[in-house]
C-alpha positions as CSV (number, residue, x, y, z in Angstrom):
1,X,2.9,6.1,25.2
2,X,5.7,3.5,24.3
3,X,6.0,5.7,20.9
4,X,6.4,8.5,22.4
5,X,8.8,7.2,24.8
6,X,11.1,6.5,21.9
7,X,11.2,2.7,23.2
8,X,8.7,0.6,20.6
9,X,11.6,-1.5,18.9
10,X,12.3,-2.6,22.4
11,X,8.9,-4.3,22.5
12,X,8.7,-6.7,19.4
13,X,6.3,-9.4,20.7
14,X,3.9,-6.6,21.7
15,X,4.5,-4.8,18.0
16,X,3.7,-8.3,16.6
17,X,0.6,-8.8,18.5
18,X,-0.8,-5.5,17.3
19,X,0.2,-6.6,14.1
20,X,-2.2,-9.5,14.7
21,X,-5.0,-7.6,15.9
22,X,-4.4,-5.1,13.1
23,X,-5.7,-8.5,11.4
24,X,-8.7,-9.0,12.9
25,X,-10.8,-5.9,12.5
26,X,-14.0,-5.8,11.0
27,X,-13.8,-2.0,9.8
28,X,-11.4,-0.2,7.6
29,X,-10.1,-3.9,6.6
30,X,-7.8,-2.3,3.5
31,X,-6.6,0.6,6.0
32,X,-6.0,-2.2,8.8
33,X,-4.3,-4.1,6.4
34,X,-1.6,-1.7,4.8
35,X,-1.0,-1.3,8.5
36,X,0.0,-4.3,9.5
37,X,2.0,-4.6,6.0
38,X,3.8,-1.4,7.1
39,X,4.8,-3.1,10.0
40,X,7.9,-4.7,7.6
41,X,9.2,-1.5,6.2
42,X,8.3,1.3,8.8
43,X,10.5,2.1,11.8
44,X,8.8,1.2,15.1
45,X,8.0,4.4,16.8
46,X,6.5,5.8,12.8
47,X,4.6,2.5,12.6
48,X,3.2,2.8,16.4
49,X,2.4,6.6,15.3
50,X,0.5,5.8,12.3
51,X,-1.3,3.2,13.9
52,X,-2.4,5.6,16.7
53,X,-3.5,7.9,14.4
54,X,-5.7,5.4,12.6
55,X,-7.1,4.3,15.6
56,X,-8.2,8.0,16.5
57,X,-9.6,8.3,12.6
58,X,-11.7,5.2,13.9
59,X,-12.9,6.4,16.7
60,X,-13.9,9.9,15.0
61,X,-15.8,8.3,12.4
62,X,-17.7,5.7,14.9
63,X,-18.6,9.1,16.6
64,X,-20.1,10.8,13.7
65,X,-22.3,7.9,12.7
């Protein structure tokens, strides 16, 4: 929602706690982790987007398992 409000740069701590939790995940470490990396280079609302789109790839593959 904040990505699509155009507003995610005005939100750093929360962009740097998903960055953290990004971190943390037990599956798709390597995909989790070029995220967070991304975080440095990508503008907010591309890096929000890219994250919400691996999150759905996630969720899809935990479904067809």
């Amino acid at each position: 929602m904040i990505a699509s409000l155009g507003e995610a740069e005005a939100y750093p701590a929360d962009l740097q706690q998903l960055v953290t939790n990004l971190r943390l995940f037990d599956v798709d470490t390597a995909g989790a982790a070029r995220l967070a990396a991304a975080r440095a280079t990508e503008p907010a609302e591309a890096w929000v987007e890219q994250v919400i789109r691996w999150t759905w790839s996630q969720l899809e593959s935990e479904g067809a398992s």
